[in-house]
N, C-alpha and C positions, 0 to 999 in steps of 0.2 A: 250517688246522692241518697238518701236517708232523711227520715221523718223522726220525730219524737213529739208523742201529745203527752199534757198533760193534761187533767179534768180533775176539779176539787171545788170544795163550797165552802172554802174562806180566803180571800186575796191573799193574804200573810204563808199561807202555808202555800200557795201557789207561786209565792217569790221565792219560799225556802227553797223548793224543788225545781224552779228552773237555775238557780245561782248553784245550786251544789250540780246539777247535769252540766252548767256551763264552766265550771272550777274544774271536773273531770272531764269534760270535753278534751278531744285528741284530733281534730279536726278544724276546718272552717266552715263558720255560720255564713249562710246564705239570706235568710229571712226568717224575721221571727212574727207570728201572726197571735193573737191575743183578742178575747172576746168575752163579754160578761152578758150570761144573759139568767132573766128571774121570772117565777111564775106564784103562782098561789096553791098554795097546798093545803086547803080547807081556811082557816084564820091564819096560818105563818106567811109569809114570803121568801119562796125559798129563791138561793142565789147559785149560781154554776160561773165558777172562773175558770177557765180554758186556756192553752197555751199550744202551738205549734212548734216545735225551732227544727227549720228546715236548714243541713247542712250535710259537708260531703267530709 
């Protein structure tokens, strides 16, 4: 079994990189876990999109 994270700060580029890992994927997915979380960085808000894909 084997993990793969991803971690990036815009959703769109978070789909591009789990869809091109799972197009070259050579395996079976197990579970994939997915998680947005945002904080304040002075005036901005910043965002973190996250991705797991648990597979063997």
């Amino acid at each position: 079994m084997k993990v793969k994270l991803f971690d990036l700060e815009d959703e769109k580029d978070l789909e591009e990189a789990v869809n091109t890992f799972l197009k070259e994927l050579d395996g079976e997915i197990w579970d994939i876990k997915y998680q947005v979380s945002s904080s304040m960085y002075g005036e901005e808000q910043v965002y973190c999109f996250s991705a797991m894909i648990i597979y063997h």
